[in-house]
C-alpha positions, -999 to +999 in steps of 0.1 A: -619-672+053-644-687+030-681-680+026-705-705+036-728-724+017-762-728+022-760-764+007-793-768+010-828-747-001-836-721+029-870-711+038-877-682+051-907-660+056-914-639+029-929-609+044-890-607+056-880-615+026-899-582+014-882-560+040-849-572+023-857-547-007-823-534-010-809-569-018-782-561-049-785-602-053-814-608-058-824-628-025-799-656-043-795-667-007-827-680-002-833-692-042-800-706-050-784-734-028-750-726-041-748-693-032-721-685-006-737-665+024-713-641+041-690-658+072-708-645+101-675-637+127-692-631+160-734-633+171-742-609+200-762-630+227-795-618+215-789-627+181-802-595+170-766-579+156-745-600+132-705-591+128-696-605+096-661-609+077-661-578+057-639-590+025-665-616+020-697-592+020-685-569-014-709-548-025-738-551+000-764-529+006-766-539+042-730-540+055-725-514+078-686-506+097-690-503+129-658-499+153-631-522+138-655-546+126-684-549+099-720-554+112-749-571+086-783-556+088-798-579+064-830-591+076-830-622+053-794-628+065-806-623+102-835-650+099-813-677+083-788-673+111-816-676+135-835-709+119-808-728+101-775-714+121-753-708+095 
C-alpha cells in the first residue's frame, strides 16, 4: 500500500491546524505538496473516525490501535479527508 499524495497545496483552516499541536511533522501535510498523507483504509459514515493503514502512519502522535485496526485522530488529517477526499 502506498501513501497518498496530496499533489496539490491543501488549505485548511488554521484554527484546526492549531488543535493539531502534537504534529511530529510539522503540519508538512498541509505546507508541502509532496508529502505522502497516510492511506486512509475505511471512513465510518459520519466521517468523524478515520481507519488508516498502520505501516504507513510511523511515528504519529495521533495513531491510535483500536480492535485489529489503527484509527487517526488527527484533526488536520480529518479535515483534508472531509474537503479534498483524499
Amino acid at each position: 500500500m502506498s501513501a497518498v499524495g496530496n499533489a496539490k497545496q491543501l488549505e485548511v483552516d488554521p484554527r484546526i491546524i492549531e488543535q493539531a499541536n502534537l504534529c511530529q511533522n510539522c503540519h508538512r501535510c498541509v505546507k508541502d505538496p509532496n508529502f505522502q498523507l497516510c492511506k486512509i483504509d475505511y471512513v465510518t459514515a459520519a466521517g468523524s473516525v478515520l481507519f488508516v493503514f498502520d505501516d504507513q502512519c510511523k511515528n504519529c502522535n495521533y495513531k491510535v490501535s483500536f480492535g485489529n485496526g489503527t484509527v487517526c485522530g488527527c484533526p488536520v488529517r480529518r479535515e483534508i479527508m472531509a474537503k479534498y477526499g483524499l
